[in-house]
N, C-alpha and C positions, 0 to 999 in steps of 0.2 A: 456520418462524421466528415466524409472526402467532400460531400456535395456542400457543409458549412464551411468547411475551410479553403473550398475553391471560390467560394462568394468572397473572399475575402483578400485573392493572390492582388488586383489591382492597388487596394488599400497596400498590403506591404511592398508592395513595385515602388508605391509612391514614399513610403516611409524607409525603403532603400537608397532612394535616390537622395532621400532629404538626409540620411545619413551621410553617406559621404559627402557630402558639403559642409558637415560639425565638426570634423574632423582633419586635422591637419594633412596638406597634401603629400608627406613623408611615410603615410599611415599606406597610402595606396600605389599600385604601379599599376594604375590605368592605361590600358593600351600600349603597352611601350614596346610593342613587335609592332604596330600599325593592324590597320584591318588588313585583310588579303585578300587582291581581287584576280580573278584569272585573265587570261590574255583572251581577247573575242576569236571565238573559235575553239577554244579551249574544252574540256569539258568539266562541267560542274566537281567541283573538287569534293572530295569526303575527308570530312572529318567528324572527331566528337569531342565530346566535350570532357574535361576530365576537374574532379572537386574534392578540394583533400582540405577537411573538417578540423580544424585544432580545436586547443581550448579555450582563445583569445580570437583566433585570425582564422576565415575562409578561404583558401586562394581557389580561385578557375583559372580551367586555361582551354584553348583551342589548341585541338593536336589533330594533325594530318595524320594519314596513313603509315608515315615514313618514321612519325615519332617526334614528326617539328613542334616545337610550342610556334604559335605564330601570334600569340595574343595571349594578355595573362594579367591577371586583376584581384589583389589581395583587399581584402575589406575585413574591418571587427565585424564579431559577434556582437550579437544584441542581447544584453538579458534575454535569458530564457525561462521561461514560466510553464512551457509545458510543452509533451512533445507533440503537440498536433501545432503549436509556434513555430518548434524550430522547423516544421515539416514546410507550413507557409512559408515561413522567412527564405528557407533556402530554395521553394518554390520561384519565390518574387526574383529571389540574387540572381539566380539562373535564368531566369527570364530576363532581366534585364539585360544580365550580360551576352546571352544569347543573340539578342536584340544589337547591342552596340556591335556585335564584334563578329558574327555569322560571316564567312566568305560568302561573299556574292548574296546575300541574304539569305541564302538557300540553309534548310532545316537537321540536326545533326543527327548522325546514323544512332547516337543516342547516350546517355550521359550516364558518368562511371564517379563514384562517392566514396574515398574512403573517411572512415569513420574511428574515431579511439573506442577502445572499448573492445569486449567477445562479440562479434556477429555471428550468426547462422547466415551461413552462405547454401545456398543460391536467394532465399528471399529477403536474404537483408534485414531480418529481424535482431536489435540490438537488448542486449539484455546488462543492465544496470551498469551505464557508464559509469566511469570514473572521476570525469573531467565535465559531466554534463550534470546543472543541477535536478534531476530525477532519477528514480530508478525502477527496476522491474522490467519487465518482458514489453520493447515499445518496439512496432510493428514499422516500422520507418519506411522499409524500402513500400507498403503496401500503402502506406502516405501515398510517398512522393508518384509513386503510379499513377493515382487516383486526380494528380495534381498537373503533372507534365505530359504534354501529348506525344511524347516519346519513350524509348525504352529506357530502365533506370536500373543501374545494377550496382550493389553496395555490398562494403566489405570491409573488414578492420583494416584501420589507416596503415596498419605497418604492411600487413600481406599487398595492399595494392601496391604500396613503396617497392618491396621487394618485387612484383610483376615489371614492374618499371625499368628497374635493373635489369632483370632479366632478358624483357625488350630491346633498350639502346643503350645500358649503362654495365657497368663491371663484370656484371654476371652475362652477358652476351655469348651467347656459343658454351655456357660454361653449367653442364649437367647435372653437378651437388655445390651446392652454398648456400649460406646462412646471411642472413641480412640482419644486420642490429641497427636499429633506430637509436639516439641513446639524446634525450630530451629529458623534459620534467621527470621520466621514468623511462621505461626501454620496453623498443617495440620488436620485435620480431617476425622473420620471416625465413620457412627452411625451403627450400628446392631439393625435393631429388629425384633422378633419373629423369631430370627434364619439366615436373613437374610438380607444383605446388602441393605442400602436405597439411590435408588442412582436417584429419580426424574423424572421428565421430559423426561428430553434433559442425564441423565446418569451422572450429573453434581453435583449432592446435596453432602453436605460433606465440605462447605468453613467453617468451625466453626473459620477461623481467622477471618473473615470479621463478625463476628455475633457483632452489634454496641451496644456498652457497656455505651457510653455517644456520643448522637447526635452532640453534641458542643465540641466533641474533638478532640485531633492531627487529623492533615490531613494522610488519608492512602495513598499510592500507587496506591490504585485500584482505587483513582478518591472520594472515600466516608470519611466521620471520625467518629473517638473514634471506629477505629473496634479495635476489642479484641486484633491482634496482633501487634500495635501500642503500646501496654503496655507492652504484657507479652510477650515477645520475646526478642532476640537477638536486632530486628530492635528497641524493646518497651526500652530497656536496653540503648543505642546510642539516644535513646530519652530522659530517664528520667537524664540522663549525662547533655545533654545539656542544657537543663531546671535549670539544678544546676548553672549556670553560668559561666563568665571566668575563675575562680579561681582551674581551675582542674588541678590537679599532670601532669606533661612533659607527663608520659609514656600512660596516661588515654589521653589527649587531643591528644597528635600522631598516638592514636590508633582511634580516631575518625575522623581525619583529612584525613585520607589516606585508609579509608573503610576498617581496619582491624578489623572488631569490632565483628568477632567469638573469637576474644581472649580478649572480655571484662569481660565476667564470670569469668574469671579466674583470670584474674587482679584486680577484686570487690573481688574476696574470698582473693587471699594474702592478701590485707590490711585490713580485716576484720579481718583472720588470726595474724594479726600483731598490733591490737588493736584500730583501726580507725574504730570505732565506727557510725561514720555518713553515711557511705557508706549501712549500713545495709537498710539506706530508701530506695534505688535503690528496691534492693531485697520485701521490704514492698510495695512499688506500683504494682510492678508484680505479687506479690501474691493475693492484695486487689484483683487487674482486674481479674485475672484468679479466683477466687473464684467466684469474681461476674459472671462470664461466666457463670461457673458447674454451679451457683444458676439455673440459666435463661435454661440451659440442663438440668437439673434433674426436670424441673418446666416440659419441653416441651416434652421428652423421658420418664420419670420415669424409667432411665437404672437401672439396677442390680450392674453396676460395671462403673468407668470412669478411664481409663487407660492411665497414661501419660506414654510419649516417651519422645524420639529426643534426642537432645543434649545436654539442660538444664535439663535433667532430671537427670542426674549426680551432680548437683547443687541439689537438690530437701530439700536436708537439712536447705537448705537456705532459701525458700520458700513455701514448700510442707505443714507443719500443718497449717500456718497463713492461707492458701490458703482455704485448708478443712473446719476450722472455718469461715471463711470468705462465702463458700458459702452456709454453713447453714443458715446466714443472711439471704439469697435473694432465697429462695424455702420453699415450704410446708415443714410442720417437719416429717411427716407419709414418703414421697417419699425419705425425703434425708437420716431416717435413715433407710431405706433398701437400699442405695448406698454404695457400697463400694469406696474407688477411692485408686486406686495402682500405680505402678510404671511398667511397663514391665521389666519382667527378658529376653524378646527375643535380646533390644537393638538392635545395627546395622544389626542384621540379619533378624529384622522382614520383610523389604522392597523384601529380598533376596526368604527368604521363601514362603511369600506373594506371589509374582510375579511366583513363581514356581509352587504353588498352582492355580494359575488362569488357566497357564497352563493345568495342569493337567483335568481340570474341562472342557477347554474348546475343549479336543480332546475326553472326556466323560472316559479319562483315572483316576476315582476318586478313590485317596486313603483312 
């Protein structure tokens, strides 16, 4: 199957490129660190490459030993039909962007994937995304092997996020923390004793699914009242509808037709604007996500709980309620040596992350 779908990387190189030219140049931030060339005399620089998987958008990025992005290039997903597709397609992306933006054109110590969904870490086998149209046991990382002449190490999107952190952003020097992603759903990532905790099966790390009320919303994943049925994007499109029929044209259209990343934004205008009642929305998401960190800082006793994502932009909105909220629901000794921050890495932490894994996994540590 490697040897049909390698016949095939030129064909999506080309049907990559011809993407981004259909789409508006808003969609992309092509090269906007510049290439990187060293000084003559210099020595060949090392870096890898780092590629963090959403559900909508790709980003790569070239990351130096020190953790610099020096290059970074976000592009859609393309329909996907199956996973020996998306195996090519991100075959081709990387290749090309490999191609544009390689310092000195020289070859990467090897390229780092995070992925939504349960991975089996070390081989990178993904098992029934959530956000990907397929499901069952799909062998990804043993794809992309078979496809890229370098080494390829993959891992669930949030755990590489949190390596990121842990590298040059909040978690730095800092030996137990929790990392929440908090997007369409919430991603998770624990650190302790220096060290990623990743279970079993390589799997540990669902802190959306962590059940905050037995008897609540139905989740996705078949369970209820998990955590990100409240405080999420998905938890946001829920506490809406719960309000009843009586919601504003542009709020109900934006639920009807699954645009509902652009719900945050539309609860802040009219809050903005003096519409006061909307602020509940914002008040259940915080209660839930407090109650979470209560029940994480009950179970880790982290040093630090470090939000992300998307909503963390919003965080004005919800971020003190949330903190007060989970002093409620833990010991007071554990919660007050918690910090809980915000990351300054934002969208590049997945990038970093992944490039990081990299780096570790050819024993190339920066």
């Amino acid at each position: 199957m490697c040897k049909e779908i390698f016949n095939f990387i030129p064909v999506y190189r080309q049907l990559f490129k011809k993407m981004t030219n259909l789409f508006p140049k808003r969609f992309f931030v092509l090269g906007i660190y510049g290439k990187l060339q060293k000084n003559p005399g210099e020595e060949t620089l090392e870096y890898a490459i780092g590629c963090d998987v959403g559900g909508t958008f790709v980003k790569m990025g070239v990351v130096l030993a020190d953790g610099a992005v020096t290059a970074r290039d976000m592009v859609p997903l393309p329909p996907l039909t199956s996973p020996g597709y998306l195996a090519s397609w991100l075959a081709g992306a990387l290749t090309a962007f490999q191609e544009k933006n390689a310092p000195d054109g020289t070859p990467p110590k090897g390229v780092g994937i995070g992925i939504p969904g349960p991975v089996r870490f070390p081989d990178g086998t993904l098992f029934d995304p959530p956000n990907l149209p397929f499901s069952g046991e799909i062998p990804l990382g043993k794809l992309l092997r078979g496809l890229l002449p370098v080494p390829v190490t993959i891992d669930n999107d949030a755990t590489v996020q949190t390596i990121g952190e842990a590298w040059v952003g909040q978690g730095k020097g800092v030996k137990n923390f929790i990392y929440l992603a908090l997007g369409t759903g919430i991603g998770g990532g624990i650190v302790t004793d220096g060290a990623i905790t990743r279970g079993a099966l390589g799997m540990a790390g669902e802190i959306g699914h962590l059940t905050i009320d037995w008897h609540g919303r139905p989740c996705r994943c078949g369970s209820r009242g998990c955590l990100e049925t409240y405080a999420s994007i998905n938890g946001i499109a829920n506490s809406l509808r719960e309000m009843g029929p009586s919601l504003p044209a542009d709020i109900r259209e934006s639920l009807e037709n699954g645009a509902w990343s652009g719900l945050p934004g539309l609860l802040k205008e009219r809050l903005d604007q003096g519409e006061t009642r909307w602020q509940k929305v914002w008040d259940i998401f915080a209660d839930a996500l407090g109650a979470g960190m209560g029940s994480l800082i009950n179970l880790f006793n982290p040093e630090k709980i470090i939000i992300s994502g998307g909503l963390s932009y919003h965080s004005p909105l919800f971020l003190s309620r949330a903190v007060e909220t989970s002093r409620r629901y833990c010991f007071r000794r554990p919660a007050a040596s918690c910090d809980i921050v915000t990351s300054r890495l934002k969208d590049n932490a997945g990038i970093i992350g992944a490039a990081r894994m990299a780096f570790l996994s050819t024993g190339n540590t920066p």
